[in-house]
C-alpha positions as CSV (number, residue, x, y, z in Angstrom):
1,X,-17.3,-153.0,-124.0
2,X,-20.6,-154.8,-123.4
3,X,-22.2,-154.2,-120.0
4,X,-25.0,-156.0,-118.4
5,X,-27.4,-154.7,-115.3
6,X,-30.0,-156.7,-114.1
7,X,-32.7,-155.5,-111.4
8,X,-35.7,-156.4,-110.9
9,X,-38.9,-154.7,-109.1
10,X,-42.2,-155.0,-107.4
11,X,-45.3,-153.6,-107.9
12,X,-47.1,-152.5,-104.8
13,X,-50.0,-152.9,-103.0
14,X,-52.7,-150.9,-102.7
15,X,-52.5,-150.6,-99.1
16,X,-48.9,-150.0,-99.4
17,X,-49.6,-147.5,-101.7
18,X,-49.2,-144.1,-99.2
19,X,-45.7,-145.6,-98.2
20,X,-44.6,-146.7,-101.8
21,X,-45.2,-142.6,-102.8
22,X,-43.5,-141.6,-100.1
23,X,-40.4,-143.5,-100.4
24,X,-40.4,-143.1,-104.5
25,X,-40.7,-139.2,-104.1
26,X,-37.6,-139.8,-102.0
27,X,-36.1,-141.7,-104.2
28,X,-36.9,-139.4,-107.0
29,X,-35.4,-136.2,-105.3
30,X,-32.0,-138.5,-104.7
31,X,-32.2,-138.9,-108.2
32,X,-32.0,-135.7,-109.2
33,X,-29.7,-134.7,-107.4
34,X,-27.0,-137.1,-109.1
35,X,-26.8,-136.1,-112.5
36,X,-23.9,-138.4,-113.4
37,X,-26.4,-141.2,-113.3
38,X,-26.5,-142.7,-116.7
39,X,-29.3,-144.9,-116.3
40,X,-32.2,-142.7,-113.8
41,X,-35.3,-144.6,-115.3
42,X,-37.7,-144.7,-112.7
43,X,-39.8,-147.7,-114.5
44,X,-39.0,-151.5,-113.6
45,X,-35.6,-152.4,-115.5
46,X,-35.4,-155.6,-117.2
47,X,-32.0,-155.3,-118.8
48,X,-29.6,-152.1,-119.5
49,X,-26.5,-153.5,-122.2
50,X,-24.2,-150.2,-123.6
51,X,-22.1,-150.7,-126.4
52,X,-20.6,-148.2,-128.0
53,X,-22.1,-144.8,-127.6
54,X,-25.3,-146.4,-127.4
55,X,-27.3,-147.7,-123.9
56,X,-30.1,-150.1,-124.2
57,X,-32.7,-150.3,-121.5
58,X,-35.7,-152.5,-121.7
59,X,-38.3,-150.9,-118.9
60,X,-41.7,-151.4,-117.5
61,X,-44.2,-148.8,-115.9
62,X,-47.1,-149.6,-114.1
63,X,-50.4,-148.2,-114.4
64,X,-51.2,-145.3,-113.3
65,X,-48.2,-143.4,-112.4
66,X,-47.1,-139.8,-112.6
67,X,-43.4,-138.8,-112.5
68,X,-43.0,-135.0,-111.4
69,X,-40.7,-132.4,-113.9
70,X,-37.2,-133.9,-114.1
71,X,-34.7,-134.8,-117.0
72,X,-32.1,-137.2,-117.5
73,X,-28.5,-137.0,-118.5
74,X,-28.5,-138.5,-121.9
75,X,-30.4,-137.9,-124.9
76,X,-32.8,-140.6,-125.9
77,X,-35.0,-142.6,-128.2
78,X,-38.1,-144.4,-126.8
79,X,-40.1,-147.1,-128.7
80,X,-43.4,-148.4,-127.6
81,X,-44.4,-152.0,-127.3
82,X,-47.7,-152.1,-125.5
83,X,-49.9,-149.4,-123.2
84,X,-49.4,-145.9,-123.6
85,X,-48.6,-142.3,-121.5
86,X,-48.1,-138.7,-122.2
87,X,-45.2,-137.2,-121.7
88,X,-45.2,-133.2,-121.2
89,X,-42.3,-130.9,-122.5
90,X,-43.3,-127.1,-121.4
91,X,-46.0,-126.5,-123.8
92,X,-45.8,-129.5,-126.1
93,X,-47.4,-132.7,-124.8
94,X,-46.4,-135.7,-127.0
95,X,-49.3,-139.1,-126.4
96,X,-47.0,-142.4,-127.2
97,X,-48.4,-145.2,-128.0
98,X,-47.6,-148.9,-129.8
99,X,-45.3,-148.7,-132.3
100,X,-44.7,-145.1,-132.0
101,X,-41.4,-143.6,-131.0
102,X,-40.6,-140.6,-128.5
103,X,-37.1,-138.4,-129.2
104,X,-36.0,-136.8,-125.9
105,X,-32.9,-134.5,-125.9
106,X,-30.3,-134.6,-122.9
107,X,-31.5,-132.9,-120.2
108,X,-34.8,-131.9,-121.1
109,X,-37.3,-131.2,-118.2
110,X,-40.7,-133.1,-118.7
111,X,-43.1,-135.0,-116.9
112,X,-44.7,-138.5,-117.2
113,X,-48.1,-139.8,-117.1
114,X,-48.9,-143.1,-117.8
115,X,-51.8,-144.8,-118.5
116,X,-54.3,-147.6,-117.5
117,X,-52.4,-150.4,-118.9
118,X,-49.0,-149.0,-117.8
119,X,-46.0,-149.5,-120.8
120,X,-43.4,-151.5,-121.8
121,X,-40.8,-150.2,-123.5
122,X,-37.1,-150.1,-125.1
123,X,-35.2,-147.2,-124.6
124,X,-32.0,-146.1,-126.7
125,X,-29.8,-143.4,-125.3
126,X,-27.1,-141.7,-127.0
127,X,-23.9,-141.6,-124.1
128,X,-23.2,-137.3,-123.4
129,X,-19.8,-138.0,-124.3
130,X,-20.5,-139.5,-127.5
131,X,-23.1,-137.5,-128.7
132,X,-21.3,-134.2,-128.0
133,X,-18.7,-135.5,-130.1
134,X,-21.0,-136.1,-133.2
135,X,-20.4,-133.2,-135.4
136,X,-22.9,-130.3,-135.2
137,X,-26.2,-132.9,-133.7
138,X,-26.0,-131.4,-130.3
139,X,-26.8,-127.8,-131.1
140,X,-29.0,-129.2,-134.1
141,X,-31.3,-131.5,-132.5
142,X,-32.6,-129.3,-129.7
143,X,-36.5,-130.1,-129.1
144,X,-38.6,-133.1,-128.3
145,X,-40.4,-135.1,-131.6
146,X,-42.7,-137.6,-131.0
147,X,-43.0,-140.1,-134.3
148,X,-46.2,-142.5,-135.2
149,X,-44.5,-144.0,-138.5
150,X,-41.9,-143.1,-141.4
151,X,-37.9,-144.4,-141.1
152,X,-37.1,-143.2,-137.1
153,X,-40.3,-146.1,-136.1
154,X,-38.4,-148.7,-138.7
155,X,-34.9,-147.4,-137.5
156,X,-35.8,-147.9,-133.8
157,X,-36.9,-151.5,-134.4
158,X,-33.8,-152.7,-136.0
159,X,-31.8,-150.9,-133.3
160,X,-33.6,-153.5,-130.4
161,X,-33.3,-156.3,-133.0
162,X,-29.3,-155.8,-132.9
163,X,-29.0,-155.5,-129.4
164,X,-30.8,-158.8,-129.6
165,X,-28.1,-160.6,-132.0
166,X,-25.0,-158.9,-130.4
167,X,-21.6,-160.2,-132.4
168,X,-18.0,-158.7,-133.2
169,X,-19.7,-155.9,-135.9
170,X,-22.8,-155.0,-133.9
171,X,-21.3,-151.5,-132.4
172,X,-20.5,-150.5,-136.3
173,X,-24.1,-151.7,-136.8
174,X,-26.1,-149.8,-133.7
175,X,-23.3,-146.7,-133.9
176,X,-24.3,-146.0,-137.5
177,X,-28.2,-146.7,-137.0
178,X,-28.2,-144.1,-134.8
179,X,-26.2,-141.5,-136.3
180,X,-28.8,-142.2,-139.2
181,X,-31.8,-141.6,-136.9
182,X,-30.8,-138.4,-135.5
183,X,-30.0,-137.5,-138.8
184,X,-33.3,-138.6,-139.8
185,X,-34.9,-136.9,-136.3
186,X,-33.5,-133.4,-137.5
187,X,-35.1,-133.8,-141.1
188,X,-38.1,-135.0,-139.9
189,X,-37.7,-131.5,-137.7
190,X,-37.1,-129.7,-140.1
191,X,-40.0,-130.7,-142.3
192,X,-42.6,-130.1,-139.1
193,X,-41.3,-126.5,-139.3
194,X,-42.9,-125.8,-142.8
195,X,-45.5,-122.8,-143.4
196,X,-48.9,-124.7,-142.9
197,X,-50.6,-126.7,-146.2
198,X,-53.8,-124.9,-147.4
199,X,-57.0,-126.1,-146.5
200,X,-57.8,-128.0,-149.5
201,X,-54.0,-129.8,-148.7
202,X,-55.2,-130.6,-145.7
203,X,-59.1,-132.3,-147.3
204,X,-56.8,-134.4,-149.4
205,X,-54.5,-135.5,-146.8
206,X,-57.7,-136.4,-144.6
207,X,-59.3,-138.1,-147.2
208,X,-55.8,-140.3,-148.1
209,X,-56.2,-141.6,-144.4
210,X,-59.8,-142.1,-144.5
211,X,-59.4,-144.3,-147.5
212,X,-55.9,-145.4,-147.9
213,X,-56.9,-149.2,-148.8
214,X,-58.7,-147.4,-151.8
215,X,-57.5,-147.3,-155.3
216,X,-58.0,-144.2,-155.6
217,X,-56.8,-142.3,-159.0
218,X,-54.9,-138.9,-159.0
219,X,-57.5,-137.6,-160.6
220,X,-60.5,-138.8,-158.4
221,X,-58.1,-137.3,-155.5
222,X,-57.6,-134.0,-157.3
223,X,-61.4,-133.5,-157.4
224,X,-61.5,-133.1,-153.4
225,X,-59.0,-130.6,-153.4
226,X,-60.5,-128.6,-156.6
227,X,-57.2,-128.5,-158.0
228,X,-55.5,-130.1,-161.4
229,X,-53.8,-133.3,-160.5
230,X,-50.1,-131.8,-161.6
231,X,-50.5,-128.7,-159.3
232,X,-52.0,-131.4,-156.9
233,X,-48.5,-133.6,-157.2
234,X,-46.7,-130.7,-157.0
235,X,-47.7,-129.3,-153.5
236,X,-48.3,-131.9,-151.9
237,X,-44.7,-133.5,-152.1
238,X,-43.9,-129.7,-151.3
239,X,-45.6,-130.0,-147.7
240,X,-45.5,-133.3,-147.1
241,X,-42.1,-134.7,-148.2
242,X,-43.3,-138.1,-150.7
243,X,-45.8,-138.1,-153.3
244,X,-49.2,-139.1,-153.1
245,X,-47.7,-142.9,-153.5
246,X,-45.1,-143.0,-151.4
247,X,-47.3,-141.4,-148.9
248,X,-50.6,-144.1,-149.2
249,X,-48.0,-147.0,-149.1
250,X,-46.5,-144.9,-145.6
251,X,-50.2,-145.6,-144.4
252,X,-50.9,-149.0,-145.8
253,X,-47.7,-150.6,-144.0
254,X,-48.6,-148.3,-140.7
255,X,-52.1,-150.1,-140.3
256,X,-50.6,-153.5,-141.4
257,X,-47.9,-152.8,-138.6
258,X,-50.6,-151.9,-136.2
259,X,-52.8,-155.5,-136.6
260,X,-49.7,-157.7,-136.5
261,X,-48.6,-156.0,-133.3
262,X,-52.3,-156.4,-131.7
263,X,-54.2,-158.8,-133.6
264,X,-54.3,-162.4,-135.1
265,X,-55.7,-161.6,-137.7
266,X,-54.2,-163.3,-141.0
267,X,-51.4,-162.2,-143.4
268,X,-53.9,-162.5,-146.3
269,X,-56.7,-160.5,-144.4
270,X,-54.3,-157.9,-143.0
271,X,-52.4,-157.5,-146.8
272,X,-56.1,-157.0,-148.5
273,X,-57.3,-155.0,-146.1
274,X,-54.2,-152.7,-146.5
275,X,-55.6,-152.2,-150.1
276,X,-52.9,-154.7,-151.5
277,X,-53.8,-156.9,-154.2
278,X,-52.2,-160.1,-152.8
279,X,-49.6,-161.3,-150.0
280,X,-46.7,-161.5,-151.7
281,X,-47.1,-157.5,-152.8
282,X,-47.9,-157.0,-149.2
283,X,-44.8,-159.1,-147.6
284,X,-42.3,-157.7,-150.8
285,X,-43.7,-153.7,-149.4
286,X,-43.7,-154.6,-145.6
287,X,-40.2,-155.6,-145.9
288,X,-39.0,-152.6,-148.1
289,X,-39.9,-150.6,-145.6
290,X,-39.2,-152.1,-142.7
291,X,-36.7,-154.3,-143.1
292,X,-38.0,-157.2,-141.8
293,X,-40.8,-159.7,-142.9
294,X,-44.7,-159.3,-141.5
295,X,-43.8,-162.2,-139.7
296,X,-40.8,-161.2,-137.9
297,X,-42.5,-157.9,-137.5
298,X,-45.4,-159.4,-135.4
299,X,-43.1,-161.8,-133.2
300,X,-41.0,-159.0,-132.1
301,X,-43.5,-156.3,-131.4
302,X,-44.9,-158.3,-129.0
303,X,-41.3,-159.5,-127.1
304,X,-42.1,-158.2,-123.6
């Protein structure tokens, strides 16, 4: 069933300021106290739709806000659109930002800090009921993750895009998109957990984001690390889960994804500066991996 809330806020004053603190710490504590509340997003809320197992909430923050330690019924997903915050989890402090994605589980206690330019952003939650009845991802999936690129980030974009084109398949559609991502979530997990890469790993990997518009050979690569280029191949897909290709390709289509969400700059400028050799090798990649064309890309990141 398909659910629409709309409310709409107001930002205050700043001689109202005092008062507006005041009554939001009130509100805040009534908050907390009813956990039943599906929806307890404390931001500006545009439009909350559920269908399925799956709740939809687009939210603003204004600038300069701090939420105290709390937690919220329902796990969730967070993508970034525009501005940024930090958001604290015990010991582990994750800094979101555009086009990076923020995995909360249910009831996990953090706080919120947001930044200059406040944050508008989509969140996805997974419904208690439903994800409790998803075979082992509740005692799996049991820490925060913060992500700045790789499937979750594309994932997380096609999710909004469906809630955008709702029709008789979409809860098929946005059920298994995110049954993949927190399949995807506990890999991606699971990989962070990995003994640490050497220190020559580590040179090559800096080097690989330093200059991943380059054409750089395997062997020219190799020579960083001091290492022959198989043993190179070999370890690095060990730690780092893709080959040296896969991986520079990871970090062409990040930085491409990064100018169309903030820039004007051109397809042709943004594809050569990438490090692709022409447009239609940029568009034909972009949309591999993202499912969606540079241009679709850049009109949606910047739907407010």
């Amino acid at each position: 069933m398909l659910k629409y809330i709309l409310l709409a806020g107001r930002s205050p004053t700043n001689a109202a300021l005092p008062a507006f603190f005041e009554k939001r710490n009130e509100f805040f504590a009534e908050v907390m106290k009813q956990k039943s509340l599906i929806n307890n997003h404390l931001g500006q809320t545009k439009e909350t739709m559920q269908i399925g197992g799956v709740i939809f909430t687009q939210a603003i923050y204004s600038p300069n806000i701090k939420f105290p330690k709390h937690s919220h019924r329902n796990a969730c997903f967070t993508l970034i659109h525009q501005g940024g915050y930090l958001e604290s989890f015990g010991n582990k402090i994750i800094n979101a930002k555009p086009n990076s994605v923020i995995f909360r589980p249910p009831e996990e206690s953090h706080f919120d800090n947001f930044g200059s330019s406040g944050v508008c952003c989509s969140l996805m939650e997974i419904d208690k009921e439903w994800f409790e009845q998803l075979s082992g991802q509740t005692a799996i999936i049991q820490e925060p993750f913060g992500f700045d690129n790789g499937q979750i980030v594309w994932q997380t974009s096609r999710l909004c895009r469906e809630f955008q084109k709702i029709d008789d398949v979409s809860r098929l559609v946005i059920e298994g998109l995110m049954m993949e991502m927190l399949a995807n979530t506990k890999r991606s997990i699971r990989k962070n957990s990995r003994h640490t890469p050497p220190h020559w790993l580590r040179l090559v990997k800096e080097l690989l984001h330093d200059q991943f518009a380059e054409n750089l050979s395997l062997g020219e690569i190799a020579q960083v690390g001091k290492v022959h280029p198989s043993y190179l191949a070999n370890a690095f897909r060990r730690f780092f889960g893709a080959s040296i290709g896969e991986y520079v390709r990871q970090l062409r289509i990040e930085f491409a994804c990064r100018e169309l969400a903030t820039t004007n700059t051109s397809l042709v400028e943004i594809a050569l500066n990438a490090g692709f050799s022409h447009q239609a090798h940029f568009t034909n990649a972009f949309k591999r991996s993202t499912g969606m064309s540079p241009t679709q890309y850049r009109t949606f990141s910047r739907q407010s």
